[in-house]
N, C-alpha and C positions, 0 to 999 in steps of 0.2 A: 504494500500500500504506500503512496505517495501524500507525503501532506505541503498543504500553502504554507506553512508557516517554518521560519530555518531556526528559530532560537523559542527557547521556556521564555524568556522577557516577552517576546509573539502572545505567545499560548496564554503568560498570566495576563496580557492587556486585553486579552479575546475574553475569556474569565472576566474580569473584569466588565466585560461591557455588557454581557451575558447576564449578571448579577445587575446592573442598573438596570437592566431591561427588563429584567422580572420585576423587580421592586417598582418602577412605573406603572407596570400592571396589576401590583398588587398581588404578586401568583407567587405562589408558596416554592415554586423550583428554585426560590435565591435560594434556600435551604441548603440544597445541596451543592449549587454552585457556586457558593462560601466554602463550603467542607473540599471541594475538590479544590477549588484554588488554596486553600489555606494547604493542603498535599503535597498540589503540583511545585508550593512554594517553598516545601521542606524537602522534597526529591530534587530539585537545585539547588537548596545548600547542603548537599549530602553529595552531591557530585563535583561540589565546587569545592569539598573539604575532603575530595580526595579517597572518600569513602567504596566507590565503585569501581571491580576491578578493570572494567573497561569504559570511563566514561564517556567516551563520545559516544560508543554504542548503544548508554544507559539514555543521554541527552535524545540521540532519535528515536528511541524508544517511547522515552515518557513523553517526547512531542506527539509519536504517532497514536499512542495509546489515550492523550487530550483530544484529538482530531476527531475521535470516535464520538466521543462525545459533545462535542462543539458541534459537526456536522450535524449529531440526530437531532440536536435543539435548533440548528437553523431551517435542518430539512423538514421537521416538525410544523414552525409556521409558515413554512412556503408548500407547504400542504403536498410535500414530498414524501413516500414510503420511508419508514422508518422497522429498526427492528421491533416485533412484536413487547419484546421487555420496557422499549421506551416507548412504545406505545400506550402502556399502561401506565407509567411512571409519570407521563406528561401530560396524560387525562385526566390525572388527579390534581391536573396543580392549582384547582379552585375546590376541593375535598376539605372538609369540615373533619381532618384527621389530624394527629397529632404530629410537633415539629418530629420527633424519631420517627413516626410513619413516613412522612416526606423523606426525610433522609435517607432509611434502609431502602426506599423505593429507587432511589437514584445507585446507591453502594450495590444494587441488588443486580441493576444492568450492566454497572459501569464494571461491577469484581468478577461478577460469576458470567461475566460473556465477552465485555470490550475488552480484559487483561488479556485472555486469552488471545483474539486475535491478533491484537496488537504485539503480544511477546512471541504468536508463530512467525508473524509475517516478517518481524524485523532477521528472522533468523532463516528465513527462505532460501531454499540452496545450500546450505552450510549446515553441520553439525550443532545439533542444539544444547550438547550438555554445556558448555562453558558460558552459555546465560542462567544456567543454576543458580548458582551463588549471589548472583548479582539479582536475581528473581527474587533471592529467601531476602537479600537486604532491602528491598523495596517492601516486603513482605514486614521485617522488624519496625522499618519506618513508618507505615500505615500503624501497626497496633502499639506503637508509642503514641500517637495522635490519640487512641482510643480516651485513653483516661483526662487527656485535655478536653476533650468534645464533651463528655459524660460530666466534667467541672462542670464547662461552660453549660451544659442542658439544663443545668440542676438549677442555673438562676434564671431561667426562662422559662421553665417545666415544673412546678413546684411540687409536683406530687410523683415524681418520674420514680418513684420508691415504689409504688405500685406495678411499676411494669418489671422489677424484681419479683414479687411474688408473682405472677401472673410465670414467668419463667420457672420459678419454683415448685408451683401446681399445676399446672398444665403444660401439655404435649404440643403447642404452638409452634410453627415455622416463624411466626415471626419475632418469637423469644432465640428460637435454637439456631434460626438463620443469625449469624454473625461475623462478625469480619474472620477470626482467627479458621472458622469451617468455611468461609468463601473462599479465603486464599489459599488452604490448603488443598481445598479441589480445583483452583485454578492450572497447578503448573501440570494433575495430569489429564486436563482439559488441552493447555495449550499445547503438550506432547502429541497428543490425540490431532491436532488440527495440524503441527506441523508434518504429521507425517502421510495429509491428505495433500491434492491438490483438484483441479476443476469439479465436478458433479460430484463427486466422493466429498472434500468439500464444504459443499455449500451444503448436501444433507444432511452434513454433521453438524456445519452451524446452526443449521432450522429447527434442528432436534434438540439442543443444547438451547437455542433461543426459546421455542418452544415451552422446555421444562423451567425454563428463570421466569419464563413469562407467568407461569402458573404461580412459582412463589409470590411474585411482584401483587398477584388477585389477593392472594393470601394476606401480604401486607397491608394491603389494602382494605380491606375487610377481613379480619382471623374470623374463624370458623365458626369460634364459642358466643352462646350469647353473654357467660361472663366475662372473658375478653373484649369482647363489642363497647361491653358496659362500665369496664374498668378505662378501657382507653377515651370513652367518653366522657368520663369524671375529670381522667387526665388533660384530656382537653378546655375544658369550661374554667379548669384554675391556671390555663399557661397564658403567659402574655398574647396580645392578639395582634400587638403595634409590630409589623414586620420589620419596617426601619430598627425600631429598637432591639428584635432578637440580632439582628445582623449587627446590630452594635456590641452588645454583650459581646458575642462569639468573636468580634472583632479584638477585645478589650485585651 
């Protein structure tokens, strides 16, 4: 895959505009495209401090792996096909759900299907183990962010205590779906893709698209009516001013 953009500086001003653009609309997708740029921002000083064993490699990586997602948001309002997972993801961006719903809705297309393509493609033609290592550190950098996010949720979600017990007692995807089980099924997801190519594929990606997509309903709606009912309490006590969540998480 080829992307317009040749530097992360690119990619975070595209982020960037992406985030004004929701927030003019009022549509709850800044959500997530706060948490990705606030990423894309840490996978640059993680390649700029020398951390990756191949950075330039790592740099068009994480560019092509932004592109996936930058595209389906603009192919989205130019009422372009998109994949199924963000089809679902950006239908919801007027849903009366909560900001974690919004979120894992985005983490849910962008981990368990754009990583993958994005980490086969870059390695197209060439042996794929020796983006390993550098896959698991993108991997340690995503769940160090975790426990920042989960700060900042706590002063914008005041009840997000609830959605602990709710993973506690119940069998939910949207409890058990989580970064540390996304990314672990992404590298043998991306193995899987880079070792297809034409019609082989594309019906692996439709099949993989497919099954995120079903989680993504799931996020959207859990199953449970006390899940339903829990995440609805969680909603009525969290801030509603979107400017101001995006401040917080800014802070």
């Amino acid at each position: 895959m080829t992307s317009p953009y040749s530097s992360i500086d690119e990619v975070l001003a595209e982020l960037d505009s992406i985030i004004d653009d929701a927030l003019s609309q009022n549509s709850y997708l800044a959500l997530f495209a706060y948490v990705y740029r606030r990423t894309t921002a840490q996978i640059k000083a993680e390649i700029e401090a020398g951390n990756f064993e191949d950075p330039k490699r790592m740099e068009t990586f994480d560019i092509n792996f932004a592109s996936l997602y930058i595209n389906a948001y603009r192919n989205y309002f130019s009422e372009t096909p998109v994949t199924k997972c963000w089809q679902v993801s950006f239908d919801a961006r007027n849903d009366k759900i909560t900001i974690l719903q919004h979120i894992l809705l985005g983490m849910n297309a962008h981990i368990n299907l754009d990583l993958a393509i994005a980490a086969s493609s870059v390695m197209r033609g060439q042996d794929i183990a020796p983006l390993e290592r550098d896959f698991n550190t993108v991997n340690e950098v995503l769940g160090s962010l975790v426990d920042e996010l989960q700060g900042k949720l706590g002063k914008v979600s005041f009840l997000m205590f609830l959605v602990d017990f709710i993973g506690r007692e119940h069998d939910e995807n949207i409890i058990n779906f989580g970064m540390l089980q996304a990314r672990g099924q992404s590298w043998k997801i991306t193995t899987e893709f880079w070792e297809l190519d034409g019609d082989d594929l594309k019906a692996k990606q439709d099949e993989v698209d497919y099954t995120v997509s079903c989680i993504a309903q799931h996020i959207r709606q859990p199953k449970t009516y006390i899940a339903r009912g829990i995440f609805k309490l969680v909603k009525r006590f969290e801030e509603k001013d979107l400017s101001k969540i995006i401040e917080v998480m800014r802070s």
